[in-house]
N, C-alpha and C positions, 0 to 999 in steps of 0.2 A: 947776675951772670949764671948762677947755676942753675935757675927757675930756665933761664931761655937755653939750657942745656938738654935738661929734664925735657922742657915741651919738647924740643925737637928731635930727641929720641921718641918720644910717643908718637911723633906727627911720622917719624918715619917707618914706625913700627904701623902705626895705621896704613898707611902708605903701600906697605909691604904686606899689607893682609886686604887691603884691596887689589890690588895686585894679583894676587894669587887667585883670590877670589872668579876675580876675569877670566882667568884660564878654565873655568869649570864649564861646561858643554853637556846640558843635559835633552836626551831626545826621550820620545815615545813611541811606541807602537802598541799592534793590533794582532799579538802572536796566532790567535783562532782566525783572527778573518785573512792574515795572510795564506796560512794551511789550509784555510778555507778554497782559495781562489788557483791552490798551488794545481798544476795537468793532473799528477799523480793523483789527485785523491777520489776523481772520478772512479779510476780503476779501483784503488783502495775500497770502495764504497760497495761497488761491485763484487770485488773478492770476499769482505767482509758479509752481504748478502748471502752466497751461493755458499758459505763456510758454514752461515747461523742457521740456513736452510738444512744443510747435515746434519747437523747436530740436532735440530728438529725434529727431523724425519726420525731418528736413530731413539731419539725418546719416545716418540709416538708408539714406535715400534714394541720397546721395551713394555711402555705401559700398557700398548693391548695384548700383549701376552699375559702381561698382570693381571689385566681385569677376564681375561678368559680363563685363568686359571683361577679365580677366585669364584668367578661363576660357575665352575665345574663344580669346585670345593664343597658352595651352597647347594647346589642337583644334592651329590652326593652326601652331605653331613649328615642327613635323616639315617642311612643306611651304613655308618661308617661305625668301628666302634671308638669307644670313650677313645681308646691308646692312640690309635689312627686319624681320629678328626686333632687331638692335640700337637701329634707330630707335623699335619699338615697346617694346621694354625699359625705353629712355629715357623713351619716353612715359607708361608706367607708372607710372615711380620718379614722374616730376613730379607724373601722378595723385595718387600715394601722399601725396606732401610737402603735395599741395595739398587734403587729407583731411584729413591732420594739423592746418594751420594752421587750416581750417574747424573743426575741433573746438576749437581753443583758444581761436578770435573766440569760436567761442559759449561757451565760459568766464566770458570779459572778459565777452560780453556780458550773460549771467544777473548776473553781477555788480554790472554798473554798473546794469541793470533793479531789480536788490534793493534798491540804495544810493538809488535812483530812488524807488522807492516805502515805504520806509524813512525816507529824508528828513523830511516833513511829521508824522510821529509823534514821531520822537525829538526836532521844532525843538517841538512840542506839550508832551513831558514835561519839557524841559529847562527851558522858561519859567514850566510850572505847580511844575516844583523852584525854581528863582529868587522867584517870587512865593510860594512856603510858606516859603521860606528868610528874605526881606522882612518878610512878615507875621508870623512867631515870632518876630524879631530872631536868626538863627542868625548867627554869624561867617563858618563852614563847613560842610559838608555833604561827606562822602564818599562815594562808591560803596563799597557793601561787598562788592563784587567786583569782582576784575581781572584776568580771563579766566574762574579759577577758584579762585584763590587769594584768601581776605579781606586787606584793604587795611589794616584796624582791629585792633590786638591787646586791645583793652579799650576800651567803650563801655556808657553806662545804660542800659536798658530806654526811660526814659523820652525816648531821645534820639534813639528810631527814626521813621525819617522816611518813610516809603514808606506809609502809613495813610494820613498828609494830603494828600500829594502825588495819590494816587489819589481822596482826596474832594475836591481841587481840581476833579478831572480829572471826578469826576462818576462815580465807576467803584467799583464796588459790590468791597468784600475778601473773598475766596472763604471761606467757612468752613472749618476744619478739620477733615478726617473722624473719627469719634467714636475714640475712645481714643487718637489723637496728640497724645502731649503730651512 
């Protein structure tokens, strides 16, 4: 009597962890290829062009002052004295460093400008994944990439998630060109 007690606490407890089990809803997506397809990022692409184009120009600039002041320096260094070619040496180098660090602001800068207008797309796909996630009842949702490595070693067909998230979004799924498959 107490073996057929024991089992049937276990049988229930299984029971109950399959069960639970069921209720789990996992999707995937394709966070770059949806931001990929989003209207915005034409423009984004655009802005980010004529921005790096600036920033370009402005180092270009910089540097050919450098190098005509450097070229002046060498005209001149034969006829300069010892104290005066050092000072202007020194003046140089600073030029140089201060070339340099200009080039790396505009690094950071193009950066933080990217992350700037990036922003309001990816807070865009992340709440129309939240809300496809809601409305299916998924548990989880994955990225099925992570950098460029997949995140997923085994998932259904049926559990892909990046279709609805872009009919959330109102954004048309590119066809396949003929014989891809």
């Amino acid at each position: 009597m107490k073996a057929k007690v024991i089992l049937s606490a276990i049988a229930m407890l299984c029971v109950g962890f399959v069960a639970q089990a069921q209720e789990v809803k996992i999707g995937y997506t394709n966070v770059e290829f949806i931001m990929d397809l989003m209207p915005e990022m034409e423009q984004i692409g655009a802005d980010l062009q004529d921005y790096q184009a600036q920033l370009q120009a402005s180092i270009q600039t910089k540097a050919g002052d450098f190098e005509r002041q450097v070229q002046s320096y060498q005209q001149a260094a034969a006829s300069m004295t010892e104290e005066a070619r050092a000072a202007k040496e020194q003046e140089l180098t600073k030029l140089q460093q201060d070339l340099q660090k200009y080039d790396q602001d505009a690094s950071t800068s193009y950066q933080r400008k990217l992350q700037e207008l990036l922003e309001p797309v990816q807070t865009k796909v992340i709440n129309a994944i939240n809300a496809v996630a809601a409305e299916n009842n998924y548990t989880h949702v994955f990225a099925e990439t992570a950098g460029q490595a997949p995140i997923l070693l085994y998932t259904k067909e049926e559990d892909k998630f990046t279709e609805l998230v872009l009919a959330k979004l109102g954004v048309q799924m590119p066809t396949p060109p003929a014989g891809s498959n």
